[in-house]
C-alpha positions in Angstrom: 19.3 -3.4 -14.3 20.1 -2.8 -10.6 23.4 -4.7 -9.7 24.4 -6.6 -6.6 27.6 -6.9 -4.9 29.4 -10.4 -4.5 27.7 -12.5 -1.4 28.7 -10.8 1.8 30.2 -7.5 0.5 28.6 -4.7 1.5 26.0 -3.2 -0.5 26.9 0.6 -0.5 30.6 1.0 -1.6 31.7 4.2 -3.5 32.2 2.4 -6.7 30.4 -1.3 -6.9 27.6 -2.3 -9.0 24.6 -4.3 -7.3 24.1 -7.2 -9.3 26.3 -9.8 -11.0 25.9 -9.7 -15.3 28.9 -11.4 -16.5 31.6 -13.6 -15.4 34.6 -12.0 -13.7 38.5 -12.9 -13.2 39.5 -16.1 -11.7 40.0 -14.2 -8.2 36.5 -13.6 -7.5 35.0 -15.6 -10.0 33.5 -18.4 -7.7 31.4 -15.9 -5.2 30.5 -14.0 -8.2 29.4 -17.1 -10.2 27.3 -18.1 -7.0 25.6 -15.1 -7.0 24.6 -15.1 -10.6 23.2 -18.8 -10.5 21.4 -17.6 -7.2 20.1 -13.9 -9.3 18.7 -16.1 -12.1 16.9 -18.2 -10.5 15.8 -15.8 -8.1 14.3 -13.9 -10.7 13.5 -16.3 -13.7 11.7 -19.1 -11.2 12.4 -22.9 -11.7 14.8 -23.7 -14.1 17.0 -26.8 -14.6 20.4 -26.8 -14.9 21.0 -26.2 -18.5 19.1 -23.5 -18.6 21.1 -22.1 -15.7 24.0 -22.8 -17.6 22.5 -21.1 -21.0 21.2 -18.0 -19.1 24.5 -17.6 -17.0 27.1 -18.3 -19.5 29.3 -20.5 -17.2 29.4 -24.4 -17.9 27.4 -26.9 -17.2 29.9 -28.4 -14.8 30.4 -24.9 -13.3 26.6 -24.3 -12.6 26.2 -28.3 -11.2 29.0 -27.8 -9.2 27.6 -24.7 -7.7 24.2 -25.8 -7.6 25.6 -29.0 -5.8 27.0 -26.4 -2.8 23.6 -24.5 -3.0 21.3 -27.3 -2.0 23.7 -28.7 0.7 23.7 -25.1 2.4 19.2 -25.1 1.9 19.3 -22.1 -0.7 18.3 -23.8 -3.5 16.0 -27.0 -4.1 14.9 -29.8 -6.4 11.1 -29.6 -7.5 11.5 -32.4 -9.9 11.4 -33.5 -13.1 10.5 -31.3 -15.8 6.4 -31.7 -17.2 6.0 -32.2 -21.0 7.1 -34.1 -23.7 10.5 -34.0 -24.5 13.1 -36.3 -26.2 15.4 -38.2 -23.4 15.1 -37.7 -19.7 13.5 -35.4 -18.4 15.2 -32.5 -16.6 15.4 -31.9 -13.4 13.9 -28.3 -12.4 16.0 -26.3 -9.6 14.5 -23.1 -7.6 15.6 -20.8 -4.9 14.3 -22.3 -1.8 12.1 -19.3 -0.6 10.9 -20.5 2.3 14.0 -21.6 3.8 15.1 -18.3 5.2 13.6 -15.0 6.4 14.7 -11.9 6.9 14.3 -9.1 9.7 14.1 -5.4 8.0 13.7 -2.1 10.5 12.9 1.3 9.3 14.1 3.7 12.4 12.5 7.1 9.8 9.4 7.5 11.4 9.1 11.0 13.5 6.9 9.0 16.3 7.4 5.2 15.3 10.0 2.7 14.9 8.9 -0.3 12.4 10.4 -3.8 11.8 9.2 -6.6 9.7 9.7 -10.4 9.6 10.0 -11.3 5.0 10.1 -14.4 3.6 13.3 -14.2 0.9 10.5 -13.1 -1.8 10.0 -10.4 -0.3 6.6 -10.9 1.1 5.8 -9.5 4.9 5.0 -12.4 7.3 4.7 -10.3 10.6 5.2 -6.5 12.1 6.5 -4.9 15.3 6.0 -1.4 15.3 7.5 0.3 19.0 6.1 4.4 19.9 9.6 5.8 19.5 8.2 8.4 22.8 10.4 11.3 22.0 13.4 8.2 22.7 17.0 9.4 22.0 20.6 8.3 22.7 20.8 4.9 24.3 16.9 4.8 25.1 16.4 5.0 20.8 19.1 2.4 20.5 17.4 0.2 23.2 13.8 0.6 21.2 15.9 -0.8 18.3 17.1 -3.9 20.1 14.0 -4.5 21.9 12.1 -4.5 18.2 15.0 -7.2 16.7 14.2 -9.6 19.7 10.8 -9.6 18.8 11.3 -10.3 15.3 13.2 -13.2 16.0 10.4 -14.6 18.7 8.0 -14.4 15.5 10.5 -15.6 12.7 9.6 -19.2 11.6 12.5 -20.0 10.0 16.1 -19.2 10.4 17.4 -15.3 9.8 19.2 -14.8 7.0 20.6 -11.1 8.3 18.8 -8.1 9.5 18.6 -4.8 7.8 18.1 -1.5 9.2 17.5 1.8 7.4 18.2 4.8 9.8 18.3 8.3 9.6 21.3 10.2 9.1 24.9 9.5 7.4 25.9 6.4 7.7 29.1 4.9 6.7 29.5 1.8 4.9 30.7 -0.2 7.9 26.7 0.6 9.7 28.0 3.3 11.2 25.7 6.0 12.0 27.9 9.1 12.0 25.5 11.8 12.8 21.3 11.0 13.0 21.1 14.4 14.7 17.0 13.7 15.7 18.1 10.6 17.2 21.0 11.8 19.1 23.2 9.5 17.3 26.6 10.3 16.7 29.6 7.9 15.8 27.2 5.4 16.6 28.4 1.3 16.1 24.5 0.2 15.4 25.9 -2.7 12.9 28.3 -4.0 14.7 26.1 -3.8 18.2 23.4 -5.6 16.8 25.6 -8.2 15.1 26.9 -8.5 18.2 23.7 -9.0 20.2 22.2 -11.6 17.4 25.5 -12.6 16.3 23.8 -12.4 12.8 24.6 -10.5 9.7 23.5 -7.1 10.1 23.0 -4.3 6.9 23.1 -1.1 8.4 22.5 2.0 5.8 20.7 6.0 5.0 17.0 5.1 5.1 16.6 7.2 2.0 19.4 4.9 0.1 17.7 1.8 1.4 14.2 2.7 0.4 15.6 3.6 -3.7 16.6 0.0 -3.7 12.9 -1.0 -2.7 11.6 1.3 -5.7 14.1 0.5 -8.1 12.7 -3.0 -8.0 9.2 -1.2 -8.7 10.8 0.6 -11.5 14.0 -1.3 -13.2 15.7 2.1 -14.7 19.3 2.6 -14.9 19.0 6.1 -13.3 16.4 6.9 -10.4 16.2 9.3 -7.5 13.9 8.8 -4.5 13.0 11.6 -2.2 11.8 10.7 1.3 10.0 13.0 3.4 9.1 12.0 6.9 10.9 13.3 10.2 13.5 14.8 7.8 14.3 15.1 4.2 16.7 13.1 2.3 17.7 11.5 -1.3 18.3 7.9 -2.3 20.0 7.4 -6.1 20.9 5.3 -8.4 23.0 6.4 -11.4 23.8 3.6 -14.1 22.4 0.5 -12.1 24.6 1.7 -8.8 23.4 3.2 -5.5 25.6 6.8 -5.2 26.5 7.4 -1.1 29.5 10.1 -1.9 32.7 10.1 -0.8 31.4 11.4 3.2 28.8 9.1 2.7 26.2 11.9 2.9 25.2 11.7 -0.9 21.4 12.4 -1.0 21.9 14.3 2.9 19.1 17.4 1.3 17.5 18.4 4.1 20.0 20.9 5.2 20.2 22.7 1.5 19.2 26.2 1.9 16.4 26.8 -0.5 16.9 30.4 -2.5 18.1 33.8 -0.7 14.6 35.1 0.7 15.2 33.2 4.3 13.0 30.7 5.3 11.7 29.6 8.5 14.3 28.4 11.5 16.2 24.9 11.0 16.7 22.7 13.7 20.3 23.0 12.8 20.4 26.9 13.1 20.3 28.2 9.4 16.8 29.7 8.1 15.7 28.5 4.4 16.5 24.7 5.1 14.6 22.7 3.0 13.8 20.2 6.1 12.1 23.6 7.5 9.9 23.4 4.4 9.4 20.0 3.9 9.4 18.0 7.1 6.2 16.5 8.0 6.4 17.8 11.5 6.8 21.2 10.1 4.0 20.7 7.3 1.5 19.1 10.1 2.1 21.9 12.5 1.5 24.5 9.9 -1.9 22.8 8.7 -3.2 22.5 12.0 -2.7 25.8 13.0 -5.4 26.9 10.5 -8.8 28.2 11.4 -11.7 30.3 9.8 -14.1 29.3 6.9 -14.1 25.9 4.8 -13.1 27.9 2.1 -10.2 29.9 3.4 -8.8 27.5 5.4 -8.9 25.0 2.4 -7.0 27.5 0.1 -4.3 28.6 2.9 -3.7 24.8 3.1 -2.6 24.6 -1.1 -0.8 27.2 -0.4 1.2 26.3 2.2 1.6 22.6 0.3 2.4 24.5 -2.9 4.9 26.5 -1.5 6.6 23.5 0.2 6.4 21.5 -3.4 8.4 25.3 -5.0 10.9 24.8 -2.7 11.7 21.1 -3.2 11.4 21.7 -7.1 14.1 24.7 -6.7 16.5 22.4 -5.3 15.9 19.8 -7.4 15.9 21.7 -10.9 20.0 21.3 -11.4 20.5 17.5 -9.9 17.6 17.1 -12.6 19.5 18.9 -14.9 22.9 17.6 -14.1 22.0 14.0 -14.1 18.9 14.0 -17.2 17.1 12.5 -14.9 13.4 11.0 -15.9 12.3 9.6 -13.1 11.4 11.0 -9.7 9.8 8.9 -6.8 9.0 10.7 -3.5 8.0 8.6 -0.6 5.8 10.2 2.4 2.3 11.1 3.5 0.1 10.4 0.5 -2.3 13.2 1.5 0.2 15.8 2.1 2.6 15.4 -1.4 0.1 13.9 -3.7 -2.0 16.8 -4.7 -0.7 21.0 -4.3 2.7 19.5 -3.3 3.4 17.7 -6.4 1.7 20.0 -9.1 3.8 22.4 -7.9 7.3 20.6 -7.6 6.4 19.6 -11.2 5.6 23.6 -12.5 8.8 24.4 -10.3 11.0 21.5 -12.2 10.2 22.6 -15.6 10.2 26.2 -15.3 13.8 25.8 -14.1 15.3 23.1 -16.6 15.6 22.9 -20.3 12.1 21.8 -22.1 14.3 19.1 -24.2 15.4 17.8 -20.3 12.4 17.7 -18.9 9.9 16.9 -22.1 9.9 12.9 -20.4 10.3 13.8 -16.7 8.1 11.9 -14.6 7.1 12.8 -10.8 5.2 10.2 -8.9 4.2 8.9 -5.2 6.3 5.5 -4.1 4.8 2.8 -5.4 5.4 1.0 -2.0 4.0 2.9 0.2 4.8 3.2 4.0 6.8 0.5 3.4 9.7 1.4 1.3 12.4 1.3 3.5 11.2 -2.2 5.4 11.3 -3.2 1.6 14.3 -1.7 1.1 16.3 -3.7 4.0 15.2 -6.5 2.9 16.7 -6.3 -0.3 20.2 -4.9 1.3 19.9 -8.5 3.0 19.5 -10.4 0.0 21.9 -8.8 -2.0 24.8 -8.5 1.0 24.2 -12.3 1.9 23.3 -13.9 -1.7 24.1 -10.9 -4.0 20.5 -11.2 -4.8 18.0 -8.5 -5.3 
């Protein structure tokens, strides 16, 4: 089960879980309680109060009272009385108002594109900006970013819970984006300016870490590590129900691991052998379309170059694999570039390099979300920072 942090905390801390399970001491035990009526009905449906009360473990007067200061805020709603035959009155059923909010999520990953989405609280995409990023760094990139919020909220029907934005780089638990080398980002404030801007609630995280919480509600495991391959390479991972971000905050920060002893081609950030060099889609494009000469050959230099690529992603995964027994492995990127030469041979590469009682259950597979992971993703770093839903 993928835990949530209490309403308004933030949702990538070095040592908090994501979702409320139990009750907690007196201290925090109202915003915590809130969040756990919210959580269950978020995910069970309509409910009425007793049930609430049964599912939760708090009172009945606990849960009323809560639900009481739910519906005068808009979150949650009455549907009416229960259907069905039942001795005594009937019950009144209770739900999560999903159509009372919306929320703006931004993926700032793409190599040529910046994309932002409008959600309903359910997750469902009600509209899309996408902006051509141009080559934009600095304060143009940061300007393409604002200009994509303010058109959200022209097309939001309803008001904005928060925004959330998955970037590139490390970023700090504060939304501070401490080095996004490709967008010339360094010690940038992006939270706090756009909070400032939409004086909203803004969610500000490693695109990579934002898209695993997207998957993980895909695939409700305890321990599961997303690798996203786009502009650069990075890691998103969750290790018993909590997202890891590392003590620098660059937990999952890959793409600058040199990848065995035999060189490599030239990283952007002057060592040979990254895997970025490998990996990165601009890299892996430029190679492919370089090729020329006969169907045939050109088709077999292409496996080769994606094969190679998939050995040295495999090489560097084989001891995190190994460290952490993990069984699941998501990776998130172009469909016709990893699914295929890529994967078959990340997988060979994997079990060649761990134990065969390690990697007997290990599972590699494409995202099942698509290009839109990390929109996904910041959607559910809004719900859980704002609700401690996800």
């Amino acid at each position: 089960m993928l835990t949530v942090p209490f309403a308004g905390a933030p949702i990538f801390t070095r040592s908090r879980a994501l979702r409320p399970t139990s009750k907690v001491l007196p201290e925090h035990a109202r915003s915590h309680n809130r969040a756990l009526v919210l959580q269950t009905l978020y995910t069970a449906g309509g409910q009425s109060r007793a049930d609430v009360a049964r599912e939760t473990g708090l009172t009945r007067v606990t849960v009323s009272d809560l639900v009481a200061e739910l519906i005068a805020e808009g979150l949650v709603v009455e549907l009416g009385p229960r259907e069905g035959v039942r001795p005594g009155k009937p019950a009144t059923i209770i739900d999560v108002d999903r159509a009372a909010f919306q929320i703006l999520g931004l993926d700032l990953s793409g190599h040529e594109v910046f994309h932002g989405v409008v959600t309903a609280l359910d997750g469902t995409i009600l509209e899309r900006v996408s902006l051509e990023r141009a080559g934009a760094t600095g304060e143009q990139a940061v300007e393409l970013v604002e200009s994509i919020v303010e058109r959200l909220l022209g097309r939001a029907t309803a008001p904005v819970l928060g925004i959330g934005v998955g970037s590139p780089g490390v970023v700090d638990p504060l939304g501070v984006v401490r080095s996004a080398p490709n967008l010339g980002w360094f010690d940038l404030p992006l939270q706090a300016r756009l909070a400032a801007r939409t004086e909203l609630p803004v969610h500000v995280a490693n695109d990579a870490n934002v898209a695993v919480l997207a998957e993980h509600g895909a695939t409700p495991l305890d321990d599961l590590l997303l690798i996203k391959i786009g502009h650069g390479v990075g890691a998103g991972l969750i290790v018993g129900g909590r997202p890891v971000i590392g003590g620098g905050f660059a937990a999952g920060e890959i793409g600058h691991v040199v990848v065995g002893t035999d060189g490599g081609p030239r990283c952007a950030c002057g060592k040979d052998g990254c895997l970025e060099a490998w990996l990165a889609v601009p890299r892996l494009t430029e190679q492919l379309d370089s090729l020329a000469g006969e169907p045939a050959a050109v088709q077999a230099a292409r496996d080769e170059i994606l094969r190679e690529a998939g050995r040295r992603l495999g090489i560097v995964l084989a001891p995190v694999v190994g460290a952490l027994n993990l069984t699941e492995v998501v990776l998130s990127g172009p469909a016709e570039l990893l699914d295929g030469p890529f994967h078959d041979a990340t997988v060979d590469t994997l079990r060649q390099r761990t134990m065969a009682v390690l990697n007997r259950d290990l599972r590699l597979r494409m995202s099942e979300q698509a290009e839109d992971v990390v929109l996904r993703g910041a959607a559910v770093m809004v719900l859980s920072g704002q609700l401690g839903v996800s």
